[in-house]
Backbone as CSV, one residue per row, in Angstrom:
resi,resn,N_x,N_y,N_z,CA_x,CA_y,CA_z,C_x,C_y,C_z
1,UNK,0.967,14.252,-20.669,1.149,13.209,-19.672,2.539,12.569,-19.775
2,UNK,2.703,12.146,-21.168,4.171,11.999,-21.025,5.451,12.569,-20.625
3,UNK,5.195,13.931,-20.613,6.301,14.943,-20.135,6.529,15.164,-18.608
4,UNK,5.285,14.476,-18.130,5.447,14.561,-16.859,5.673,13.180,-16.213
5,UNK,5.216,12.238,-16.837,6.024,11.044,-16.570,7.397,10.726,-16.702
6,UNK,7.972,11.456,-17.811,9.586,11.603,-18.480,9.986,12.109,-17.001
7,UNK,9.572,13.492,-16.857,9.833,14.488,-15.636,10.240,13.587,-14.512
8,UNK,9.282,13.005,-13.803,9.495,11.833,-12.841,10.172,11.274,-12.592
9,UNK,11.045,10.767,-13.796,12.201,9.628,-14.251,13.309,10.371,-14.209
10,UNK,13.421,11.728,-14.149,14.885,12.377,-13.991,15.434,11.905,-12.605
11,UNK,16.972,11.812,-12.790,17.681,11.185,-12.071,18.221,12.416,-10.575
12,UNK,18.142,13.577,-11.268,18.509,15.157,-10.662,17.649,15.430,-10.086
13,UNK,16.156,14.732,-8.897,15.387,15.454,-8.693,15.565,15.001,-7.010
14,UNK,15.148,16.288,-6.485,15.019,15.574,-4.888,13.457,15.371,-4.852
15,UNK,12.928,14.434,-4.025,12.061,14.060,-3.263,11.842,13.835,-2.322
16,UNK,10.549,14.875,-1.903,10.213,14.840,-0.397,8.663,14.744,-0.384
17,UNK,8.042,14.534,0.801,6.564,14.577,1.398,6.751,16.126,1.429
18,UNK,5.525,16.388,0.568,5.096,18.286,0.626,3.922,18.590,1.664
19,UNK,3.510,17.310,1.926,1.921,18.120,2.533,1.172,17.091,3.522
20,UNK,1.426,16.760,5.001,0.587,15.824,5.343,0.183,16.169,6.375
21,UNK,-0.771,15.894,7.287,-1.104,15.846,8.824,-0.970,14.699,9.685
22,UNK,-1.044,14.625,11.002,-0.268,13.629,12.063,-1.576,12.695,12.093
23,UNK,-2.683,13.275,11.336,-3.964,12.119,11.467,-3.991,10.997,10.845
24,UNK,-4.303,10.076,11.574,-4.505,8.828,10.243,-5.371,8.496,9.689
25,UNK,-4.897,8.080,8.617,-5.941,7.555,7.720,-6.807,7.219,8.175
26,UNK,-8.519,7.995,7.704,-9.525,7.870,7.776,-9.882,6.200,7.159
27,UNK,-10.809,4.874,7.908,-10.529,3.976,7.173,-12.000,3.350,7.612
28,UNK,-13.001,2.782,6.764,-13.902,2.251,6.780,-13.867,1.289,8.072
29,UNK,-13.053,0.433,8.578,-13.397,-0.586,9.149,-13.159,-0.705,11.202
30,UNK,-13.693,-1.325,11.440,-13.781,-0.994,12.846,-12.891,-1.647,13.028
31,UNK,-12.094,-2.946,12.980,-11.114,-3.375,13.687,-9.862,-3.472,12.519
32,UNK,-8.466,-3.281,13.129,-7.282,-2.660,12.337,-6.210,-3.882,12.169
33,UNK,-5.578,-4.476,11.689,-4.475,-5.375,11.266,-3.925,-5.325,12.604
34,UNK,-3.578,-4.412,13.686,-3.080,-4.437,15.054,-3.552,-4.997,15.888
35,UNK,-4.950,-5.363,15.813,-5.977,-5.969,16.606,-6.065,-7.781,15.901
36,UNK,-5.856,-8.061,14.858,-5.799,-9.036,14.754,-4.126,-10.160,15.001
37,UNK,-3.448,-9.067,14.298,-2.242,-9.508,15.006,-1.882,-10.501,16.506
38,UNK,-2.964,-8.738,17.631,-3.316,-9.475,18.938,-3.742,-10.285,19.112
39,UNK,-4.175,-10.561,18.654,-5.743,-12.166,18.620,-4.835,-13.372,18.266
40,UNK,-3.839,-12.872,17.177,-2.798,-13.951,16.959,-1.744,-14.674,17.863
41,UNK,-1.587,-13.274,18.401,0.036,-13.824,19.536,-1.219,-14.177,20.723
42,UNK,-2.231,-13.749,21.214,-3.325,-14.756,22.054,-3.458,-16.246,21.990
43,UNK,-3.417,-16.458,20.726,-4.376,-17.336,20.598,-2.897,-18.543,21.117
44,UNK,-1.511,-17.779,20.147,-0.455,-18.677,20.527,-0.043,-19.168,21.722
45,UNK,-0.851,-18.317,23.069,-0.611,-18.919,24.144,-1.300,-19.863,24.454
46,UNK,-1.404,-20.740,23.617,-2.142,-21.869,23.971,-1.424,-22.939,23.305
47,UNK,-1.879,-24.032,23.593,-0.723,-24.959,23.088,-1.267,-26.210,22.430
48,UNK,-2.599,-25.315,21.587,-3.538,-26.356,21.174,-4.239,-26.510,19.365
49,UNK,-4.475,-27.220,19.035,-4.643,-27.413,17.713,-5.521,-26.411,16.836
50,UNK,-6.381,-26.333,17.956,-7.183,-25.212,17.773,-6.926,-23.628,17.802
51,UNK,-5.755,-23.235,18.931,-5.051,-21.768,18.824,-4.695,-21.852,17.667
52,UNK,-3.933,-23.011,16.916,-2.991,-22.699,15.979,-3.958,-22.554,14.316
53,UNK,-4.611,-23.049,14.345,-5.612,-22.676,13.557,-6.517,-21.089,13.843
54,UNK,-6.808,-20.533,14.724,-7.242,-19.236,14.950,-6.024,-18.634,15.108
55,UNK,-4.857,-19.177,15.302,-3.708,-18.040,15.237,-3.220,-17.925,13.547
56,UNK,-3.090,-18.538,12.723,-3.131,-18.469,11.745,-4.038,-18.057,10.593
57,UNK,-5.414,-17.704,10.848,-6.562,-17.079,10.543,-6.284,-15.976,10.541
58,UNK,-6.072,-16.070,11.964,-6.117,-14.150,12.545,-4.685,-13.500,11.715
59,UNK,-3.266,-14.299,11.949,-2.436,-13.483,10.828,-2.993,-13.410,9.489
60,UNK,-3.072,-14.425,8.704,-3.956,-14.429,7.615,-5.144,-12.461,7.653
61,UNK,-6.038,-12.934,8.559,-7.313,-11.290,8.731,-6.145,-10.179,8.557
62,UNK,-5.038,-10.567,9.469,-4.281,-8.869,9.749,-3.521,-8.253,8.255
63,UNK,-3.253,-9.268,7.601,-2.517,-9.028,6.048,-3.789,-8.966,5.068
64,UNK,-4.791,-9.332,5.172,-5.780,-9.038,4.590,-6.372,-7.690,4.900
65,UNK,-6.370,-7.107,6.039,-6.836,-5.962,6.379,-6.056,-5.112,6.369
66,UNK,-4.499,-4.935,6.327,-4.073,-4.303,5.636,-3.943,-3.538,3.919
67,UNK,-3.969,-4.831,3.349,-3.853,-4.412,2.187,-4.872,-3.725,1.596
68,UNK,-6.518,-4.232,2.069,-7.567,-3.599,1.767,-7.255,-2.258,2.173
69,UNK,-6.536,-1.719,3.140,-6.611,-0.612,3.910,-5.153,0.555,2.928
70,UNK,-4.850,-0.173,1.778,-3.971,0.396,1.168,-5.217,0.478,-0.007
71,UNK,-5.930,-0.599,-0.845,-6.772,-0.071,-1.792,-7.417,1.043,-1.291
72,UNK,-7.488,1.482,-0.214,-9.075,1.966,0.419,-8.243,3.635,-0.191
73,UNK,-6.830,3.475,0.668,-6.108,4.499,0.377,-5.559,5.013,-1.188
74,UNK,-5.741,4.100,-2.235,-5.688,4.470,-3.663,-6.715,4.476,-4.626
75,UNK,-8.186,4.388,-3.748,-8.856,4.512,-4.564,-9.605,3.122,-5.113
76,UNK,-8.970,1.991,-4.342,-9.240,0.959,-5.437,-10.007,-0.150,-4.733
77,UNK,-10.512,0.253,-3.366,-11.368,-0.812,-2.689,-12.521,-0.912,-2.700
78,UNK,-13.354,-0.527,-3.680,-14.458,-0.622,-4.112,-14.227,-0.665,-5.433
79,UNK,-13.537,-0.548,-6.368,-13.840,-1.824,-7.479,-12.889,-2.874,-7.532
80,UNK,-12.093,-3.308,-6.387,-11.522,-4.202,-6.250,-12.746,-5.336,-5.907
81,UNK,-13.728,-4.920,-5.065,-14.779,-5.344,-4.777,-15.512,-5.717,-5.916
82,UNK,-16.112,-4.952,-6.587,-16.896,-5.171,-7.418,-16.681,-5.893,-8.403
83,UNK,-14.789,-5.690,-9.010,-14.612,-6.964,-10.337,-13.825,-8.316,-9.547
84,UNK,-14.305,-8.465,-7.908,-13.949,-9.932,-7.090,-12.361,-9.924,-7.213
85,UNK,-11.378,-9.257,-7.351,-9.827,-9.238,-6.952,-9.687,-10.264,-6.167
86,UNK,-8.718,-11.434,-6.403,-8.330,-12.023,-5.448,-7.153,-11.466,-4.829
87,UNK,-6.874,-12.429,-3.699,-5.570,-12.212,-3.431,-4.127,-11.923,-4.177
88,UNK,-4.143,-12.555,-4.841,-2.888,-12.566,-5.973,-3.095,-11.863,-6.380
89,UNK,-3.932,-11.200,-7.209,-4.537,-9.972,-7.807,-4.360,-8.407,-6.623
90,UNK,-4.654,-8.568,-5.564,-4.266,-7.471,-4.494,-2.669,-7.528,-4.632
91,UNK,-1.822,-8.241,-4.503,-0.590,-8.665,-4.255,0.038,-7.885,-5.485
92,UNK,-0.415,-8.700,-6.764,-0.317,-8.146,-7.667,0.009,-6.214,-8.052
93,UNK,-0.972,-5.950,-7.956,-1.303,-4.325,-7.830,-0.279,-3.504,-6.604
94,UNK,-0.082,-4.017,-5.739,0.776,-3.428,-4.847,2.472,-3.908,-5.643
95,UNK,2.458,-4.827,-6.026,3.846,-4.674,-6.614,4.269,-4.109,-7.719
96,UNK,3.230,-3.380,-8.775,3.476,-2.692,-9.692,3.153,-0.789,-9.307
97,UNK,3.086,-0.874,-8.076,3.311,0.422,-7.504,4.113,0.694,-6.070
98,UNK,5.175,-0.539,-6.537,6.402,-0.207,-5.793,6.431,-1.110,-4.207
99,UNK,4.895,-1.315,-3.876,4.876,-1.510,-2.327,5.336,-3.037,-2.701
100,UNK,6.332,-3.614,-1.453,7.074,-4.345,-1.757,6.100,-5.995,-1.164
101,UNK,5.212,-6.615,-1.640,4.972,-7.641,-0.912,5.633,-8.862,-1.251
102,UNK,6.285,-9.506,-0.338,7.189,-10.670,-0.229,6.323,-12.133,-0.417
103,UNK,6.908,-12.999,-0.957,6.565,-13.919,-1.669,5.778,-14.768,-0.385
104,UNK,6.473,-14.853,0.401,6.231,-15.224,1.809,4.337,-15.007,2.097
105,UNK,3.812,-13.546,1.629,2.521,-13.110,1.803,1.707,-14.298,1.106
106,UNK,2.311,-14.659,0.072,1.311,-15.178,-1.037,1.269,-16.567,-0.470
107,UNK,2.656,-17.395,0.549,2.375,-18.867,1.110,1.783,-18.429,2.481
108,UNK,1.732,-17.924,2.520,0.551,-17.452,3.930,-0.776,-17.734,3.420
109,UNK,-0.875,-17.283,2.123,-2.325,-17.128,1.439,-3.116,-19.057,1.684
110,UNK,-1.745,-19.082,0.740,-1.941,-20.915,0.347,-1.454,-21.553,1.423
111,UNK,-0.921,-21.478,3.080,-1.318,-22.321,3.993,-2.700,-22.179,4.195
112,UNK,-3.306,-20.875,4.630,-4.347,-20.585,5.124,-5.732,-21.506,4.009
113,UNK,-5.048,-21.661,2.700,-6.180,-22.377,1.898,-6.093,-23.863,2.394
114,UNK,-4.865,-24.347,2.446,-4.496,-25.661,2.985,-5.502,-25.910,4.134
115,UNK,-5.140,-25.103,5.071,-6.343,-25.193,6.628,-8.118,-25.294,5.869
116,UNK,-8.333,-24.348,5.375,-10.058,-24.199,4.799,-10.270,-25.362,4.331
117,UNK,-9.239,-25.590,3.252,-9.996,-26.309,1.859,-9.748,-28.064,2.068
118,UNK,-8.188,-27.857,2.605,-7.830,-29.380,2.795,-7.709,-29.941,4.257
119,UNK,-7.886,-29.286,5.502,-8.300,-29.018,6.476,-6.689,-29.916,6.827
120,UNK,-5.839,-29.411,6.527,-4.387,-29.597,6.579,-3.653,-29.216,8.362
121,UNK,-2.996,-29.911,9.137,-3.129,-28.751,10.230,-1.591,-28.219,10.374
122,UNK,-1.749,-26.808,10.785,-0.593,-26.115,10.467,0.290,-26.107,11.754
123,UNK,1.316,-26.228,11.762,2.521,-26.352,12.572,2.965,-25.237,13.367
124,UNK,3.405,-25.309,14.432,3.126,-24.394,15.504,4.537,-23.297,14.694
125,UNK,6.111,-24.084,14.358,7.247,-23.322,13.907,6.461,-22.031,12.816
126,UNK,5.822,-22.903,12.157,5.330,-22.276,10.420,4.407,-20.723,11.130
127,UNK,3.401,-20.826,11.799,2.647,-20.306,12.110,3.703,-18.494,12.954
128,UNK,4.387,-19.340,13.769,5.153,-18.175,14.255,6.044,-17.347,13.209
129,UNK,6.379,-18.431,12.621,7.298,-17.444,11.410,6.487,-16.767,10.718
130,UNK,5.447,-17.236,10.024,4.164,-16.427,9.313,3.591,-15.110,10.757
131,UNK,3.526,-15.299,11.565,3.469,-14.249,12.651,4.492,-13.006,12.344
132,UNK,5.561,-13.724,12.171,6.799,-12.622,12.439,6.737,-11.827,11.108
133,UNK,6.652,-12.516,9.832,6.708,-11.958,8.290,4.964,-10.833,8.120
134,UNK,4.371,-11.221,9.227,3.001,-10.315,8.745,3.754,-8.565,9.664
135,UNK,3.640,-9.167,10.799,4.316,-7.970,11.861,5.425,-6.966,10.719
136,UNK,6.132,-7.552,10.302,7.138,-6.863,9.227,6.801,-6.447,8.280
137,UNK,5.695,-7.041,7.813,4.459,-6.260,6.644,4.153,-5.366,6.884
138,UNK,3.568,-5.127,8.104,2.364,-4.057,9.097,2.945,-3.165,9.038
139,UNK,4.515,-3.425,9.841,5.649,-2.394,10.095,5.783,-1.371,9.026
140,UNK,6.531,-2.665,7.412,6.705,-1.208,5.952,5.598,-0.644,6.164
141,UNK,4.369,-1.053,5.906,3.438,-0.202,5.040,2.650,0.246,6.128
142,UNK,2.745,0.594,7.358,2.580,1.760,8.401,2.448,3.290,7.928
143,UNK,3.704,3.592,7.427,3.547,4.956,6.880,2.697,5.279,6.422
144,UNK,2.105,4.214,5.127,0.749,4.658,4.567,-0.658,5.200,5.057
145,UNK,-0.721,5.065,6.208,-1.609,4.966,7.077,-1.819,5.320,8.072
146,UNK,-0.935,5.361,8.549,-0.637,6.647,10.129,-0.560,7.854,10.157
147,UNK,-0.190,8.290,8.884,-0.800,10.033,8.275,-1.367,10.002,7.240
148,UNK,-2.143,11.237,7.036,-3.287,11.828,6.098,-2.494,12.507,5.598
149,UNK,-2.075,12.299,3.974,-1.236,13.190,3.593,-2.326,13.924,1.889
150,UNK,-1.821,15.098,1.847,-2.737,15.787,0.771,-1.840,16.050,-0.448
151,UNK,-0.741,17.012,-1.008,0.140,16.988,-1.787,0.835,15.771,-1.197
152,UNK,1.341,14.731,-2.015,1.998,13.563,-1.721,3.766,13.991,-1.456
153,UNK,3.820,14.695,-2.621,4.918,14.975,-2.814,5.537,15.887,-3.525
154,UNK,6.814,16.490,-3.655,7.176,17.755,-4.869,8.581,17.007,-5.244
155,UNK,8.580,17.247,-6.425,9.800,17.307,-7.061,10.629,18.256,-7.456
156,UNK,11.850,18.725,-7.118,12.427,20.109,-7.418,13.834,19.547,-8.133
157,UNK,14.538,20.737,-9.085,15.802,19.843,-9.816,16.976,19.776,-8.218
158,UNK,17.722,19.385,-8.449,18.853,18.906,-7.104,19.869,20.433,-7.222
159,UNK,20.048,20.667,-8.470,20.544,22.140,-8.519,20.176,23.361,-8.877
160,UNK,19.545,23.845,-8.123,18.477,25.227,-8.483,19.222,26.196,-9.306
161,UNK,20.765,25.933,-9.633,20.905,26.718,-10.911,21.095,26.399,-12.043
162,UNK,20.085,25.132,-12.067,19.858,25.134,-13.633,18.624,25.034,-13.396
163,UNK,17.568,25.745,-12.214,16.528,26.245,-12.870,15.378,25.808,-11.056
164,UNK,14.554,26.317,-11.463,12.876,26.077,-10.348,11.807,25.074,-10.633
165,UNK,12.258,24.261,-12.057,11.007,23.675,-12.199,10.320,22.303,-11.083
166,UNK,9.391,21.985,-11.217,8.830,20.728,-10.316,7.366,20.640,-10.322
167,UNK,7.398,19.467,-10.037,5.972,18.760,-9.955,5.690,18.532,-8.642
168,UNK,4.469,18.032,-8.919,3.671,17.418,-7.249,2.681,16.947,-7.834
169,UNK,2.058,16.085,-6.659,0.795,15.140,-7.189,-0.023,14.521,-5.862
170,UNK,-1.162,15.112,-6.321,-2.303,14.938,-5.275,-2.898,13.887,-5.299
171,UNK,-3.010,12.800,-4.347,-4.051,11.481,-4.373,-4.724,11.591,-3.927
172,UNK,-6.211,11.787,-4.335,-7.664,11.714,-3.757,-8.197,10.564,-3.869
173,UNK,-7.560,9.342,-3.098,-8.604,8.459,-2.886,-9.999,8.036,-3.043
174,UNK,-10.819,8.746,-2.308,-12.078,8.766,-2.491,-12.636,9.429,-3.484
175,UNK,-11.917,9.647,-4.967,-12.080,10.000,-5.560,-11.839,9.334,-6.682
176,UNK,-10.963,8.514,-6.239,-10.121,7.313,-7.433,-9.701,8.275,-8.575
177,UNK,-8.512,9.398,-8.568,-8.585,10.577,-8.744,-7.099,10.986,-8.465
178,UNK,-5.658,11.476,-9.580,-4.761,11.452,-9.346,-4.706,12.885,-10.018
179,UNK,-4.309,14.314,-8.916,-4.022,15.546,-10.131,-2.360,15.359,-9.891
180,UNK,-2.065,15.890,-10.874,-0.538,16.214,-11.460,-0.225,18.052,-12.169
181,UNK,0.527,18.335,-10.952,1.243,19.719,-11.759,1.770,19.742,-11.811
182,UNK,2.495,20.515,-13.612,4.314,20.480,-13.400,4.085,21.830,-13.742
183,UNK,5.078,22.063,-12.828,5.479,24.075,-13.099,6.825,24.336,-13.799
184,UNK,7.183,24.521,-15.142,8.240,24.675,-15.799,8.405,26.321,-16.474
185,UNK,9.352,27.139,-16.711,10.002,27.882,-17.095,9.112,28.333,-18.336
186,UNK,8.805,27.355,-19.218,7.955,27.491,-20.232,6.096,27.705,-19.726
187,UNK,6.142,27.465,-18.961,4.942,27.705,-18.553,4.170,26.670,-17.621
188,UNK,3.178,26.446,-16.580,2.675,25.150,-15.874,1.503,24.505,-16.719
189,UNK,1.355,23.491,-16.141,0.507,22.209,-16.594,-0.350,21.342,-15.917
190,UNK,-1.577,20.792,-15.870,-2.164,20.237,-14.993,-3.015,18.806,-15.928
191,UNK,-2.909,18.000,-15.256,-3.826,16.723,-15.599,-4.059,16.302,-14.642
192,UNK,-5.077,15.709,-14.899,-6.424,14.710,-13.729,-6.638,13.172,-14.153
193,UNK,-5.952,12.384,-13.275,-5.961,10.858,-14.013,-6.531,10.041,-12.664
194,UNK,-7.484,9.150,-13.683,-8.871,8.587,-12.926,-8.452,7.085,-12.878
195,UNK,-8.767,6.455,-12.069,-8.893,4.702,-12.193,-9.062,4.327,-13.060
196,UNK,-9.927,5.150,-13.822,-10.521,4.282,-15.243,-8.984,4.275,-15.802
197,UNK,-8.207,4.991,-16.273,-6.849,4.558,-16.719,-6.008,4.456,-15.408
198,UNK,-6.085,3.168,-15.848,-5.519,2.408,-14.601,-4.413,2.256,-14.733
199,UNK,-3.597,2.571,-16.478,-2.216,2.179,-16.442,-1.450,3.094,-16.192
200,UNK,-1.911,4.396,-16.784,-1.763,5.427,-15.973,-1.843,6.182,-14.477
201,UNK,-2.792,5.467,-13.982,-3.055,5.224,-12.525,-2.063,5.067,-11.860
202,UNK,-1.720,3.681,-12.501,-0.622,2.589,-11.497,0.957,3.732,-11.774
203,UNK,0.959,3.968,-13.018,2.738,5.071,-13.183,2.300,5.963,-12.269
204,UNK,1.908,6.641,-11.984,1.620,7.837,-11.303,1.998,7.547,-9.874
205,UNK,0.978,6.677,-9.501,1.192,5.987,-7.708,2.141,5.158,-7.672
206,UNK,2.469,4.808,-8.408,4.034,4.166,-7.878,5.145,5.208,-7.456
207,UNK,5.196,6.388,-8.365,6.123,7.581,-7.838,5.559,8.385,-6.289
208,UNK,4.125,8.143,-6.640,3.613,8.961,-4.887,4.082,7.795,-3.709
209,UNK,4.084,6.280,-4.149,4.468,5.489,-2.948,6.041,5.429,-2.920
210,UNK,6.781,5.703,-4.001,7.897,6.159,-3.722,8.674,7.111,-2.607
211,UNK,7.772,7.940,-3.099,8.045,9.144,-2.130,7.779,9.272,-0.609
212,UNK,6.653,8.327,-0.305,6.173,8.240,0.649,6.878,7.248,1.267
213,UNK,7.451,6.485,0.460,8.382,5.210,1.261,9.664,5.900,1.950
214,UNK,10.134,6.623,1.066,11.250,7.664,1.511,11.174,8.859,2.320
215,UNK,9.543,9.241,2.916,9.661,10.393,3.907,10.465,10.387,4.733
């Protein structure tokens, strides 16, 4: 495992998407971060205390339903479920595998608690800007989700004459389930790394969301 994590870290390697289809992500839920969005810029045509509170909900739903819709895609939305992940904790996990969430996500979190908990009322400026920073969320992490991809990615050296070797690495989601092959000169290699090692998990998918950030 280490040799192929070392592998990863070479500076000489190109990276590309090896394997995907134009389908998207297969995804548990009937309504999509695009649909709440809508509900958001709706609700803003109104010019009332009440839009601005359901417009701020609804951005709030659309960044929430995204990100679930990225566990769903690594495997991790059902025991994100099960050991109660909060928010910060989702936030969390996406930034130690590269996906970039902006600090901005997390005061979205804590207006939206402000509205629930302290029944605080939120400001029409705040609300649009929190509009605009979710839309730009949706936007990066689109890729993830708009194709079904199977080999994530290959790694090959940058100068094929010092040689053919490379890796690739398969994410089976619904499997919570990461294979890894490296094909070297000396001979190939295969490992199978599960959620249960999660720290291993997280090195692994940070290089597949790498790659995928860069298709």
């Amino acid at each position: 495992m280490q040799e192929m994590l070392g592998f990863l870290e070479r500076k000489d390697l190109i990276k590309g998407v090896d394997s995907w289809s134009d389908e998207p992500l297969d995804l548990p839920f009937e309504l999509k971060p695009e649909d709440f969005i809508k509900f958001a810029e709706d609700d803003l045509k109104e010019d009332t205390e009440k839009a601005l509170v359901n417009s701020l909900s609804n951005i709030k739903r659309s960044i929430d339903c995204r990100i679930e819709s990225l566990l769903y895609l690594f495997g991790l939305y059902e025991k994100a479920k099960k050991e109660g992940w909060t928010f910060p904790d989702k936030i969390d996990f996406l930034l130690k595998t590269g996906i970039v969430a902006p600090r901005i996500l997390t005061k979205i979190n804590r207006k939206r608690n402000e509205l629930e908990h302290e029944f605080k009322k939120p400001i029409r400026d705040q609300v649009e800007d929190f509009l605009d920073v979710a839309n730009l969320f949706l936007l990066y992490t689109e890729i993830f989700v708009k194709n079904t991809y199977e080999y994530a990615f290959e790694l090959i050296l940058r100068d094929r004459k010092l040689g053919d070797d490379w890796i690739d690495i398969k994410l089976s989601g619904k499997k919570g389930l990461i294979e890894v092959n490296l094909n070297k000169k000396t001979g190939s290699r295969k490992i199978e790394v599960t959620i249960d090692d999660r720290e291993n998990y997280i090195k692994f998918l940070k290089h597949w969301a790498e790659c995928i950030l860069n298709k």
